[in-house]
C-alpha positions in Angstrom: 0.0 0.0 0.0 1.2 3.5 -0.9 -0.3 5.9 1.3 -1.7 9.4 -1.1 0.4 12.0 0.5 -1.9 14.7 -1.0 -5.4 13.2 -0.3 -4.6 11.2 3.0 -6.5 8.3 1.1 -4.5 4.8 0.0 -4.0 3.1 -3.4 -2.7 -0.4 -3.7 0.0 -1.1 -6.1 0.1 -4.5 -7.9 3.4 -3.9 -9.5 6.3 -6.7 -8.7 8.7 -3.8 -9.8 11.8 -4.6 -7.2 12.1 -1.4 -4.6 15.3 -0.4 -6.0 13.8 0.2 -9.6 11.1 2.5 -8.5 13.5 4.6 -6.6 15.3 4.6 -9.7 12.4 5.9 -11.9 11.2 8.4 -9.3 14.7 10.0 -9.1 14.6 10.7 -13.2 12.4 13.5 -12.1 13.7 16.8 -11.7 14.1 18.6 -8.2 16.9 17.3 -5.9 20.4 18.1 -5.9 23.2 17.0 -3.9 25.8 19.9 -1.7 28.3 18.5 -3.4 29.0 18.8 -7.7 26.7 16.1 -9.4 29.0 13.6 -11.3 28.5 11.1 -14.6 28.0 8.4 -11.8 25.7 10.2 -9.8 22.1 9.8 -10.4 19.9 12.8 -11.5 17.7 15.3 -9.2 14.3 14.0 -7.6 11.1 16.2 -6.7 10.0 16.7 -3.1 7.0 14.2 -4.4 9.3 11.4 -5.7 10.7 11.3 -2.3 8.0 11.3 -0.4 6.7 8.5 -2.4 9.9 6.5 -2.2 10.2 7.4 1.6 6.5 5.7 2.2 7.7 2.4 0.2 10.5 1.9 2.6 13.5 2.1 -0.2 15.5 2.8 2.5 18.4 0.5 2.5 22.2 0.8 1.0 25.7 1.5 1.9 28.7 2.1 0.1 31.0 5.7 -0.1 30.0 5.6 -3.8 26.1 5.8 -3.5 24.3 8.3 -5.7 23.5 11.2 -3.2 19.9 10.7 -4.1 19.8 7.2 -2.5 18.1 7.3 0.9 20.4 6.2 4.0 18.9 4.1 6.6 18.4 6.7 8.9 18.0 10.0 7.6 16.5 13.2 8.6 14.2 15.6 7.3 15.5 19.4 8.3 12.6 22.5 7.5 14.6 25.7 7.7 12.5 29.0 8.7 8.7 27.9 7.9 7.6 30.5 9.9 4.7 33.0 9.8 7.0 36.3 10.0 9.0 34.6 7.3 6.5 33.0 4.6 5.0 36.1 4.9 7.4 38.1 2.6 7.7 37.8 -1.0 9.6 34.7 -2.2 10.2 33.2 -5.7 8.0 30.7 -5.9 5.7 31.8 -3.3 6.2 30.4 0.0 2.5 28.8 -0.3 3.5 27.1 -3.3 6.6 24.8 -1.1 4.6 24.4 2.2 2.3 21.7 1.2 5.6 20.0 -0.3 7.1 20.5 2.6 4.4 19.1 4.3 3.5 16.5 2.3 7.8 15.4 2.9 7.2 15.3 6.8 4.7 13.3 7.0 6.1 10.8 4.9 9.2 10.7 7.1 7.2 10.9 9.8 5.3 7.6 8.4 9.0 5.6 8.4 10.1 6.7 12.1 12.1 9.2 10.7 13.6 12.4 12.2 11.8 15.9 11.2 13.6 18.9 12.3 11.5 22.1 12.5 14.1 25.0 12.5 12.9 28.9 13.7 14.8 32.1 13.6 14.1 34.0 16.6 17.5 36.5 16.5 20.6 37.7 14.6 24.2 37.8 14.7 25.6 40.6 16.7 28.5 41.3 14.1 27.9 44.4 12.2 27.5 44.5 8.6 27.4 46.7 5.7 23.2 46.4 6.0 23.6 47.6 9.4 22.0 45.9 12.7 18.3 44.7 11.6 15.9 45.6 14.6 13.2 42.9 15.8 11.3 44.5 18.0 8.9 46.2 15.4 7.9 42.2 14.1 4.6 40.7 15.1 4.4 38.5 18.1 3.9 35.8 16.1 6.6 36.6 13.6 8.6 33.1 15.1 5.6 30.8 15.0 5.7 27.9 12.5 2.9 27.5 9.8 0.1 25.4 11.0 0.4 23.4 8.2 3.5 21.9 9.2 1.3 19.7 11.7 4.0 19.6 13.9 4.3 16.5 16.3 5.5 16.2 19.6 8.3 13.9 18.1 9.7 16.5 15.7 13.0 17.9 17.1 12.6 22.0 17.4 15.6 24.4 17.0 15.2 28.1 17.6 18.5 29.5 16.1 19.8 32.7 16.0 22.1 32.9 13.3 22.0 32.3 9.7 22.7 28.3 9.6 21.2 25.9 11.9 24.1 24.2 13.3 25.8 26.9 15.0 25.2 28.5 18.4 22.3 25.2 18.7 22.3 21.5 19.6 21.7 20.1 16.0 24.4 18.3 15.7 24.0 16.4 18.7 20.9 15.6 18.4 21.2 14.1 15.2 24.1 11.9 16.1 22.5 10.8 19.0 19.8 9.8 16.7 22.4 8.1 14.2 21.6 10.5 11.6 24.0 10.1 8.9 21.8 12.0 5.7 19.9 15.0 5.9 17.5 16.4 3.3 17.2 20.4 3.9 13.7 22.5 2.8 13.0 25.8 3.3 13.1 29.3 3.3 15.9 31.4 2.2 18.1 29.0 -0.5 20.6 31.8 -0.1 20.3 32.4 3.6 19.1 29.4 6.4 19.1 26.4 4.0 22.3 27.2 1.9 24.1 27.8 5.3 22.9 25.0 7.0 23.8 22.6 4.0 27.3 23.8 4.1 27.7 23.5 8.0 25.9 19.9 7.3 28.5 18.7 4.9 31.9 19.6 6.6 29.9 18.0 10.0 30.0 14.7 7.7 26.5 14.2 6.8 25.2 13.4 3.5 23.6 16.1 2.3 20.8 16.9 0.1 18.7 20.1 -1.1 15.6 19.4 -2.7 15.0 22.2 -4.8 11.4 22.3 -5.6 10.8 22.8 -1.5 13.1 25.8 -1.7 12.3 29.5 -1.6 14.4 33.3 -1.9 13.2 36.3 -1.5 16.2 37.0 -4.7 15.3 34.9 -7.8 19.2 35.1 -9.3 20.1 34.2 -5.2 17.8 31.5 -5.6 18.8 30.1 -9.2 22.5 30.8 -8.5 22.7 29.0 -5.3 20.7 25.7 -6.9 
């Protein structure tokens, strides 16, 4: 059985079709990208979809220092940068509404496997001065920190408030994940340029396997947002 990620209704599948070989077909879709440079071995980008549908048939299993960075480890981890109201609520290319139910739709199918979903908020900045000068806070809604209800998130889900840029620093991340046995992380969010291309990078030289999936991404820059996939 394949639970619909969209409807929340289930369709049986008759096919014999090995585990491996769907996984296979759903990654020839465009949408996910590795942090690392794609090589002639590697295999191609996968929608947030794809996964979710491959996550919720279990293709779970492999090893090997050579694996295609789309192939799922046994335990990996979902990671939702800055889904939050004061955030989605500024102009983004695509629009923010147009990831969140992808987004979504990717947490509960990790959720469905036992796997980790980390549900990241900004609530503060660095203190280093900057050419931009010292953003103020103050003047932002209550709210502004509050995760979109749509997340549905669970009492499970590990929460991070961060205040800087990437997730990893100045927070217990790391940690947590390794206490976890996380080895992969897939990162979603909002911005590519800001929170998810920061905490990718921190991700990668922490050892994980890491992976972007790019039609769950959102800038406020188009060119940041293009240039950074």
């Amino acid at each position: 059985m394949v639970k619909g990620a969209e409807s929340g209704t289930s369709r049986r599948t008759r096919s014999a079709e090995p585990e491996q070989n769907i996984l296979a077909r759903g990654i020839r879709r465009a949408g996910m990208v590795g942090a690392a440079p794609h090589s002639r071995n590697q295999t191609p980008p996968q929608t947030a979809h794809a996964l979710a549908s491959i996550i919720y048939l279990g293709a779970l299993e492999g090893n090997g220092e050579n694996m295609p960075l789309s192939r799922l480890d046994p335990t990996a981890a979902l990671v939702v940068i800055d889904l939050q109201k004061g955030i989605v609520a500024m102009s983004t290319v695509p629009p923010a509404s147009e990831i969140i139910g992808r987004i979504a739709q990717l947490a509960r199918a990790f959720r469905s496997r036992g796997l980790p979903v980390v549900l990241v908020n900004v609530t503060g900045v660095a203190p280093g001065r900057t050419d931009a000068g010292f953003r103020d806070l103050s003047s932002l809604p209550p709210d502004w920190t509050d995760l979109v209800p749509e997340l549905d998130a669970h009492p499970d889900d590990y929460r991070v408030s961060k205040q800087r840029v990437g997730a990893f620093i100045g927070t217990s991340l790391h940690e947590d994940l390794r206490r976890r046995g996380v080895t992969q992380i897939f990162v979603t969010g909002v911005a590519t340029s800001m929170g998810v291309e920061s905490t990718v990078r921190s991700a990668y030289d922490f050892g994980y396997n890491v992976v972007a999936i790019t039609d769950a991404m959102a800038d406020r820059d188009a060119e940041a947002h293009r240039y950074c996939v």
